[in-house]
VEXZAPA-235642 format. One record per residue (C-alpha): x, y, z; residue in three letters. Coordinates in steps of 0.1 Angstrom, whole numbers, padded with zeros to 4 digits, always signed. Layout:
! VEXZAPA-235642
XYZALA...
***
This chain:
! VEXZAPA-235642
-0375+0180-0957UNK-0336+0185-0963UNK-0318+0218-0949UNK-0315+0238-0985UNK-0288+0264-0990UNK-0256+0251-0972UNK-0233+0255-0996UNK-0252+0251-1033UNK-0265+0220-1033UNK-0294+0194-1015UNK-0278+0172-0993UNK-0293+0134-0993UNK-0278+0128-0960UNK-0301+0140-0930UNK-0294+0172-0917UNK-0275+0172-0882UNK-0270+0200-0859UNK-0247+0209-0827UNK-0265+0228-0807UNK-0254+0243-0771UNK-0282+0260-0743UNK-0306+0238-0754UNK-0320+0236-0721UNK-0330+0274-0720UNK-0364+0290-0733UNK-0350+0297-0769UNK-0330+0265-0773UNK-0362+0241-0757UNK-0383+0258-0785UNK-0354+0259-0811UNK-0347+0220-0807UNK-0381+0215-0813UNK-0385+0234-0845UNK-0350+0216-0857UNK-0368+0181-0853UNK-0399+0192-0868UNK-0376+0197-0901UNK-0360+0164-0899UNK-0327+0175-0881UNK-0313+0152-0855UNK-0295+0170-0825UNK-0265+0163-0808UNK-0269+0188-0774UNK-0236+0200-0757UNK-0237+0197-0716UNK-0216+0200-0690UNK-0233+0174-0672UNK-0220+0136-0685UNK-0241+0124-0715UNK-0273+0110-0704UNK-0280+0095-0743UNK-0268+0091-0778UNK-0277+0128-0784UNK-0257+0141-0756UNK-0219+0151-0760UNK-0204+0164-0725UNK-0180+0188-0731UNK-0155+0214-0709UNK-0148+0242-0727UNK-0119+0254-0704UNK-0105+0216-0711UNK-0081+0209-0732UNK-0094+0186-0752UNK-0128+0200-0745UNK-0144+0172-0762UNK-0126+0139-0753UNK-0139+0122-0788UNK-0142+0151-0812UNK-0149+0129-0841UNK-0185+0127-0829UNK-0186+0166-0848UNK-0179+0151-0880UNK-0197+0164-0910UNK-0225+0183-0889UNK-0248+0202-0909UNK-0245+0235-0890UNK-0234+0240-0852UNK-0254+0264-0831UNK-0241+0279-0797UNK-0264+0293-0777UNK-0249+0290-0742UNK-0237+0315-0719UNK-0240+0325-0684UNK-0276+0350-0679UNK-0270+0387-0676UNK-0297+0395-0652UNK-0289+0364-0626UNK-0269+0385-0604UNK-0255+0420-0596UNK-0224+0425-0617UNK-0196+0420-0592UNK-0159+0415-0608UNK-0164+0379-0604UNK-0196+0377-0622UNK-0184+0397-0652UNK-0160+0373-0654UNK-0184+0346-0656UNK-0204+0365-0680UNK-0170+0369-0704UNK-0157+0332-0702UNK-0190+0317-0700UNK-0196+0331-0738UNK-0164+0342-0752UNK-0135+0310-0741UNK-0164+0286-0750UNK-0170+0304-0780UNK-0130+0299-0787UNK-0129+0265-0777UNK-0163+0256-0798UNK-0148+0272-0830UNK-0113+0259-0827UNK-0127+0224-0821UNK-0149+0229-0852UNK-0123+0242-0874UNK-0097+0211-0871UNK-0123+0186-0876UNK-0116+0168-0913UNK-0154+0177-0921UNK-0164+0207-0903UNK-0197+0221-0905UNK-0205+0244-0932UNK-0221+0273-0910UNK-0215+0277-0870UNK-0244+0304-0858UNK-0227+0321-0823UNK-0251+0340-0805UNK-0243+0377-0797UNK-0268+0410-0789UNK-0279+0440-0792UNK-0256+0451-0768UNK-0229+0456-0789UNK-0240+0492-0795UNK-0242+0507-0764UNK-0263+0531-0754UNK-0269+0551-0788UNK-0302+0573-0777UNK-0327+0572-0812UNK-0303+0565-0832UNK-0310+0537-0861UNK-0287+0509-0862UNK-0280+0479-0883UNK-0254+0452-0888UNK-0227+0478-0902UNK-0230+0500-0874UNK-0203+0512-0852UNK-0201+0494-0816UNK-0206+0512-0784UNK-0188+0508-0752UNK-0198+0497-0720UNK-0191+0462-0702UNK-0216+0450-0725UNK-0206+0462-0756UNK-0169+0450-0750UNK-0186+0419-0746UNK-0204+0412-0780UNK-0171+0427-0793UNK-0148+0399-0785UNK-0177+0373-0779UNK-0183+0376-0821UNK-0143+0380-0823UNK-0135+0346-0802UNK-0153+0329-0836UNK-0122+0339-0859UNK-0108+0302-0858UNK-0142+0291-0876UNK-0141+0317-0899UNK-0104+0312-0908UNK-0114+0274-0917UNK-0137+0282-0941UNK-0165+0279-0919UNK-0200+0306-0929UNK-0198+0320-0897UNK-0229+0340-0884UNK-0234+0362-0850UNK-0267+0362-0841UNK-0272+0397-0821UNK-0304+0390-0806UNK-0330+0417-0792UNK-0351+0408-0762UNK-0366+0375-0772UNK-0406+0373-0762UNK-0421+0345-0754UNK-0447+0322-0731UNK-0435+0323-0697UNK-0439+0288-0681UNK-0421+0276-0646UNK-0395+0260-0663UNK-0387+0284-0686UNK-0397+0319-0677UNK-0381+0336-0699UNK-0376+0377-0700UNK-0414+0382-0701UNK-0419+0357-0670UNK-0400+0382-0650UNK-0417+0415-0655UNK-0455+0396-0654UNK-0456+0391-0611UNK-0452+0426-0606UNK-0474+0438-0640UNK-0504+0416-0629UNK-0504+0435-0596UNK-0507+0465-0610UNK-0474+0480-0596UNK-0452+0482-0628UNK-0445+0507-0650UNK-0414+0525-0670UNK-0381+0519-0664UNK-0360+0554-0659UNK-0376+0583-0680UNK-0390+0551-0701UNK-0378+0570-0738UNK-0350+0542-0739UNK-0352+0521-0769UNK-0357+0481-0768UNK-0352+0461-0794UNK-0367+0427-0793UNK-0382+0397-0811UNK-0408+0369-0807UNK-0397+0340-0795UNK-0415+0321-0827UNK-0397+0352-0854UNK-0368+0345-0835UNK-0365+0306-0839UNK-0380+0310-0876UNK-0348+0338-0880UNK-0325+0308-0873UNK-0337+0286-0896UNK-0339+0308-0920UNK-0302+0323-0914UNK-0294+0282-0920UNK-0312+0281-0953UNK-0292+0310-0966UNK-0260+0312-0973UNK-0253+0342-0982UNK-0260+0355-0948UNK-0227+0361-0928UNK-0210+0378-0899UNK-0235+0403-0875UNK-0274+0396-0882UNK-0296+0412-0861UNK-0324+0391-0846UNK-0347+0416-0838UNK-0382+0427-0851UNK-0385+0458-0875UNK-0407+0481-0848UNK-0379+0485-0818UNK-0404+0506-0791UNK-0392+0524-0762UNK-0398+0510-0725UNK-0428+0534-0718UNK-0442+0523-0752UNK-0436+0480-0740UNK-0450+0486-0702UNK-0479+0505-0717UNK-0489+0475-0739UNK-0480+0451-0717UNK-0502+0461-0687UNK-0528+0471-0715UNK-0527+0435-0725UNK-0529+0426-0691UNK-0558+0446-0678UNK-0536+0464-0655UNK-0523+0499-0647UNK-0486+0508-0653UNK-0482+0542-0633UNK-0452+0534-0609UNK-0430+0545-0624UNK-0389+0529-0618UNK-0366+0562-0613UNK-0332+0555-0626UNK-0311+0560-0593UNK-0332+0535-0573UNK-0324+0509-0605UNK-0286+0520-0598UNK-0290+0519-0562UNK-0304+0479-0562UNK-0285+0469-0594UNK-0254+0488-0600UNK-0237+0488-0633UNK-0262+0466-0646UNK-0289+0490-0650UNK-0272+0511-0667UNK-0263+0490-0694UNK-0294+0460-0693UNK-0326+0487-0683UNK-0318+0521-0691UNK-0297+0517-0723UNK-0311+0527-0756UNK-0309+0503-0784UNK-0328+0510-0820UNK-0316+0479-0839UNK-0334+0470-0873UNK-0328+0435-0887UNK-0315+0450-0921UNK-0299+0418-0931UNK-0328+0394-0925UNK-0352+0421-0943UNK-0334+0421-0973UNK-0333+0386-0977UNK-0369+0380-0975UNK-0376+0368-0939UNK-0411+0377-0929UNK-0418+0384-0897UNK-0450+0364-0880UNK-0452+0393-0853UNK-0436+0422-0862UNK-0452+0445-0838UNK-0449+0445-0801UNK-0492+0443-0798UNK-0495+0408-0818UNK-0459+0399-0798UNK-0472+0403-0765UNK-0511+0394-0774UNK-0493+0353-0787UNK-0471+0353-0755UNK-0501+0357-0737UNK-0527+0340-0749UNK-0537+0310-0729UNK-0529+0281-0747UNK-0492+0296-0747UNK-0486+0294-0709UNK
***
């Protein structure tokens, strides 16, 4: 199966891909889904090259890439990578490792693209919800207004540091993804891993006053959403990568220990979450995001789990862990 849509025509060639974090949750399962349609992947690391489908690169290098002609005439580039959120309190430091970690490699990734002789026809750059702050029940969708916050300055100049691609010609598309949802294994935990130890003992339940909005997405919708964003061209700039029924926390920990078997009465109050985390509660527990994937809805994507119940009951099940 060729890759359709990437500028008019079917390519005979076989479709190739740049992909970066392909060692996390979404990329492992992403990688996989890629292959399964006949792409071959060349994987960015930081780490030297360990095969043919390995290209070490040092974004705050100049070159970044020693041999850059390695890119040339790639199907699509994806960039995943950045450093997680959650790891660590926000300290200066690690908000600095947050910024650089997405926004300089996201500059170095599209400047490197956009002076190749063949550059690829669409570069996908993650982004997030974030980008809107903390907007209560408000609906949003791709043409609303930022918000502010670390966060939301963020996204802001994470989707701006793509300009070079976009300038070259280059379908650029910033993947603003919700929560993704998926099987929790060792290796890969993922966001659901995290919130399970303490479900399954029957000591979780909402975060704050729990009425914040979470947008979020299957881990299967979400890779299917990238293919799909691929195959069409005519989608472009923000897309939100996000299922159509956002729910609020108390609504998520209520399903989730219902799918669990397990009571959800303890209840996180907001200044202990500020106590132990800081600024990062604020912004990663108790903000309120109602994000609809407008874009991906009106070009025809169907979701496989659009409602948090079949989400969390396929994350679950037993042949997914």
């Amino acid at each position: 199966m060729h890759l359709l849509g990437m500028g008019g025509a079917m390519s005979d060639a076989a479709p190739k891909a740049l992909l970066s974090g392909a060692s996390g949750m979404l990329g492992v399962a992403l990688r996989r889904t890629l292959s399964s349609h006949n792409f071959s992947t060349l994987q960015l690391v930081r780490r030297p090259a360990a095969s043919d489908a390995e290209i070490q690169w040092n974004p705050t290098a100049i070159p970044a890439i020693t041999d850059a002609t390695q890119l040339e005439n790639l199907t699509a580039a994806i960039h995943l990578s950045g450093s997680n959120v959650a790891a660590h309190r926000w300290t200066p430091a690690y908000k600095r490792e947050i910024a650089s970690s997405r926004i300089d490699s996201t500059c170095t990734l599209a400047t490197t693209l956009a002076r190749l002789r063949q550059p690829p026809r669409a570069l996908l750059v993650a982004s997030a919800t974030g980008i809107y702050g903390n907007r209560g029940d408000q609906l949003l969708d791709e043409i609303s207004a930022p918000g502010s916050g670390f966060l939301a300055d963020l996204c802001r100049q994470w989707e701006a540091a793509a300009q070079p691609a976009v300038d070259a010609g280059i379908r650029v598309v910033h993947l603003r993804f919700g929560v993704v949802l998926g099987p929790s294994s060792k290796s890969h935990p993922g966001a659901l891993g995290k919130m399970l130890p303490i479900l399954r003992l029957g000591l979780g339940g909402p975060l704050g006053s729990g009425s914040q909005w979470m947008s979020w997405i299957s881990l299967h919708d979400a890779v299917a959403a990238i293919l799909f964003v691929l195959q069409t061209p005519s989608l472009a700039g923000p897309v939100n990568l996000t299922a159509p029924n956002p729910v609020t926390n108390a609504e998520f920990t209520r399903t989730l220990a219902r799918q669990l078997h397990r009571p959800a009465f303890f209840r996180a109050p907001a200044f202990a979450l500020r106590i132990a985390l800081g600024e990062m509660a604020d912004e990663a527990l108790l903000s309120s995001a109602r994000a609809l994937p407008a874009k991906l809805t009106a070009a025809g994507f169907q979701f496989a789990y659009p409602t948090i119940d079949l989400c969390l009951a396929a994350a679950l099940a037993p042949h997914s862990v």
